[in-house]
PyMOL CGO cylinders between C-alpha atoms (Angstrom):
from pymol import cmd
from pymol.cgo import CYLINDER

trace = [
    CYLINDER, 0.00, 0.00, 0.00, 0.91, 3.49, -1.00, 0.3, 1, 1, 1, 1, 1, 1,
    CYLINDER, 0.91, 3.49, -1.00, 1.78, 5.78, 2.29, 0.3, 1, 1, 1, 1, 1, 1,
    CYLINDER, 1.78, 5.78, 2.29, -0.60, 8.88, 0.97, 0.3, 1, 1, 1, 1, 1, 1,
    CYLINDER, -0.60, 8.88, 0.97, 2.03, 11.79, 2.45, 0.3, 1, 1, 1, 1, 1, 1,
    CYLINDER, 2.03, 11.79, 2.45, 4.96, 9.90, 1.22, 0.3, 1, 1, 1, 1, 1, 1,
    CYLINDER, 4.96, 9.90, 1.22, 6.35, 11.23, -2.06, 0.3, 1, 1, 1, 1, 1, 1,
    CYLINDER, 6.35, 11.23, -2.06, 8.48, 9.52, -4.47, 0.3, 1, 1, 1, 1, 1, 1,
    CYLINDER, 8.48, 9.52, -4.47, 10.12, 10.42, -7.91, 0.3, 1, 1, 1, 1, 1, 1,
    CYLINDER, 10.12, 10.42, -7.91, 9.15, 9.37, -10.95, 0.3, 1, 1, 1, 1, 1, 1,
    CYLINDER, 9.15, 9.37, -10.95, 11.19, 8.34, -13.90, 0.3, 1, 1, 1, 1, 1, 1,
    CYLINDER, 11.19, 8.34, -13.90, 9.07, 8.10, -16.57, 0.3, 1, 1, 1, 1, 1, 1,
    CYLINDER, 9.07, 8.10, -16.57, 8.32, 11.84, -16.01, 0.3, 1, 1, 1, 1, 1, 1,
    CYLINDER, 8.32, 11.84, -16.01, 11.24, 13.18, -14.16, 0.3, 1, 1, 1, 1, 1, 1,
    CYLINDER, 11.24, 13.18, -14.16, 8.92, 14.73, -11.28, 0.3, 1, 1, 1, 1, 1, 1,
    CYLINDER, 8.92, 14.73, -11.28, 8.24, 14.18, -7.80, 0.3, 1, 1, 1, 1, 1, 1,
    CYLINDER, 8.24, 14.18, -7.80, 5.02, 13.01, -7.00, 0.3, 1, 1, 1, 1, 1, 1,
    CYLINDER, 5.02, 13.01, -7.00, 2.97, 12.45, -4.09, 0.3, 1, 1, 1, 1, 1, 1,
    CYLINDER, 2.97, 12.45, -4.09, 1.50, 9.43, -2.78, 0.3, 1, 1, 1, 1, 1, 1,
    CYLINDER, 1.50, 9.43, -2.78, -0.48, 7.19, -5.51, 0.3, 1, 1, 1, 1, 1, 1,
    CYLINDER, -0.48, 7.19, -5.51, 0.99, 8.06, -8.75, 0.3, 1, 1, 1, 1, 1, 1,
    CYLINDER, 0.99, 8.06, -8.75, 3.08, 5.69, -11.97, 0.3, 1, 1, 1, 1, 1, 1,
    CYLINDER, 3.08, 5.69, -11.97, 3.61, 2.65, -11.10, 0.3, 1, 1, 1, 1, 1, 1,
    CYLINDER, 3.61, 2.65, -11.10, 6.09, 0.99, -8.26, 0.3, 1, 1, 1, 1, 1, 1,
    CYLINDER, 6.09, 0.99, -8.26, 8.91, 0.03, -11.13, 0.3, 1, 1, 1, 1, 1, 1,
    CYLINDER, 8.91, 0.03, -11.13, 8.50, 3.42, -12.53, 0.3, 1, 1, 1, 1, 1, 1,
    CYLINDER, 8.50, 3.42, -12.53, 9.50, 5.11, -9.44, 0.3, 1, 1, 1, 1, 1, 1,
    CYLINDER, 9.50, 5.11, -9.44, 11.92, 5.90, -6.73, 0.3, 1, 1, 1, 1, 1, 1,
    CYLINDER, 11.92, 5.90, -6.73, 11.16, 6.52, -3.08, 0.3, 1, 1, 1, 1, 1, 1,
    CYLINDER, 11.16, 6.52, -3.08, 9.43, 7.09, -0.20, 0.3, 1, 1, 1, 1, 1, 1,
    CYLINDER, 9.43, 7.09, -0.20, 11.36, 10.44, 0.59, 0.3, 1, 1, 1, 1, 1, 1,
    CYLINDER, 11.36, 10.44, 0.59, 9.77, 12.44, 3.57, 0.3, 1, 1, 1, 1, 1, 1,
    CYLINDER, 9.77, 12.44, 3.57, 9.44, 15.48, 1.35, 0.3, 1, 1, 1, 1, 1, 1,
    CYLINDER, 9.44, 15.48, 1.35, 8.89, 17.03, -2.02, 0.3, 1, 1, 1, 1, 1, 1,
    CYLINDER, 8.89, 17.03, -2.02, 12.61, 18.58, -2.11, 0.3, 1, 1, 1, 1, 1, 1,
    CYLINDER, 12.61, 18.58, -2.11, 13.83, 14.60, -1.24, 0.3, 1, 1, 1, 1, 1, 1,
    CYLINDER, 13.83, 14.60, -1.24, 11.56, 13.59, -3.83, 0.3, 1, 1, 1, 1, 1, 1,
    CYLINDER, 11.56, 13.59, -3.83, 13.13, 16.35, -6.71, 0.3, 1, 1, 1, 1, 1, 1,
    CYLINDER, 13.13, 16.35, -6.71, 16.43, 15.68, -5.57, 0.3, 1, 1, 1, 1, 1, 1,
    CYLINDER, 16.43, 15.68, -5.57, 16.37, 11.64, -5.68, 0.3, 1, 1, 1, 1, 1, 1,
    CYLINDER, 16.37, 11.64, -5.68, 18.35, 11.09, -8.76, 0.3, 1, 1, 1, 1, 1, 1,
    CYLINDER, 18.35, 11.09, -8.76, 21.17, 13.11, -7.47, 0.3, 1, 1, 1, 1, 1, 1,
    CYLINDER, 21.17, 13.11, -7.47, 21.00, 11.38, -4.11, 0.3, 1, 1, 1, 1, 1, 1,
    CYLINDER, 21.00, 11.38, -4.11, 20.80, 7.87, -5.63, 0.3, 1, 1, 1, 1, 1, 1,
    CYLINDER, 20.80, 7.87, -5.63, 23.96, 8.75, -7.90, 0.3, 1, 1, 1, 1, 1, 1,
    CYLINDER, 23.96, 8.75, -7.90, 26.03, 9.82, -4.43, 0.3, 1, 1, 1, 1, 1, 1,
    CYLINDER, 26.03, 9.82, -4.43, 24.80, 6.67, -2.89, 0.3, 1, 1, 1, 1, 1, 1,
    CYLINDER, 24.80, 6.67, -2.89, 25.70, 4.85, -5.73, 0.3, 1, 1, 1, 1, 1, 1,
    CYLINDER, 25.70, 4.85, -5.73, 29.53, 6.58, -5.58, 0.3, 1, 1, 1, 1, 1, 1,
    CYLINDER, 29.53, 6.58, -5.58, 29.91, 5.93, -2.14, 0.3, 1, 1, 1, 1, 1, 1,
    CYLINDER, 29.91, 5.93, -2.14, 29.29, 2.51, -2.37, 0.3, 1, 1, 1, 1, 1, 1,
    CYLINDER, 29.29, 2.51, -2.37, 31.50, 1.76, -5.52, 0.3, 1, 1, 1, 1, 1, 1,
    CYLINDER, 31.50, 1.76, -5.52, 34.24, 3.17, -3.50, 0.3, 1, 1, 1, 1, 1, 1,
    CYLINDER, 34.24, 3.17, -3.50, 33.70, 1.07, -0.38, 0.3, 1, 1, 1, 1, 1, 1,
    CYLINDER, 33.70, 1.07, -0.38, 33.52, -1.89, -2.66, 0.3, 1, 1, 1, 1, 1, 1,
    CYLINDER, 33.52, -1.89, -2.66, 37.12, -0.73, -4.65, 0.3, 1, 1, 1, 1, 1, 1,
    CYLINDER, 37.12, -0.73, -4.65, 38.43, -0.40, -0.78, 0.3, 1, 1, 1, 1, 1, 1,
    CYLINDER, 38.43, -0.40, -0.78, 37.27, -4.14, -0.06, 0.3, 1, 1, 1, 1, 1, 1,
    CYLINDER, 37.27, -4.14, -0.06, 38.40, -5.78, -3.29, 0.3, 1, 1, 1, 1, 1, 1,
    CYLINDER, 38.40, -5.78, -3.29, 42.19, -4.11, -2.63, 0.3, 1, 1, 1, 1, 1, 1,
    CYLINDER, 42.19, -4.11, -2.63, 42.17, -5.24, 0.70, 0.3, 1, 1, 1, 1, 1, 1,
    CYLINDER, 42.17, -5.24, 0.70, 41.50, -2.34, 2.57, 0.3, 1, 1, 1, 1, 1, 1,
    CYLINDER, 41.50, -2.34, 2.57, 38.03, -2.79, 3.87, 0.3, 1, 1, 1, 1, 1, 1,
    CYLINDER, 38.03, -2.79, 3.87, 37.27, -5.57, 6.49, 0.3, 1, 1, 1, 1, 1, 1,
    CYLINDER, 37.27, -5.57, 6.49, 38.64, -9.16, 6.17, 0.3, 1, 1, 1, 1, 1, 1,
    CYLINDER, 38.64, -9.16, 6.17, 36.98, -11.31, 3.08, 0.3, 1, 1, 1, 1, 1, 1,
    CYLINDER, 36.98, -11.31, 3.08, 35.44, -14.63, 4.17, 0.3, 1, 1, 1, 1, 1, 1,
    CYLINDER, 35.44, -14.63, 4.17, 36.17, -17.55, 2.17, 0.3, 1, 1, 1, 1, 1, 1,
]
cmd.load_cgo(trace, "trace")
């Protein structure tokens, strides 16, 4: 079920929208705000950095031991 004050952005139309809107595959979200919302493909690509680099750091050998 779709929280009604939630908001979410949508990629087929490159907008925030609130509550029932496109479809679930269609979007990202819940953010607790419109501005979260609007902002979600920048926030996703930062995410999406940081955890690129943590990976690089594990596959050298920096991050915490590898189980085998």
């Amino acid at each position: 079920m779709t929280d009604p004050d939630a908001w979410y952005f949508c990629l087929k139309h490159h907008t925030a929208e609130q509550g029932a809107g496109c479809r679930a595959l269609d979007r990202l979200g819940p953010y607790p705000d419109r501005a979260a919302a609007g902002h979600a493909l920048e926030s996703t690509a930062e995410h999406t950095r940081e955890e690129d680099a943590k990976d690089a750091a594990w596959e050298d050998g920096a991050g915490p031991e590898r189980q085998t």
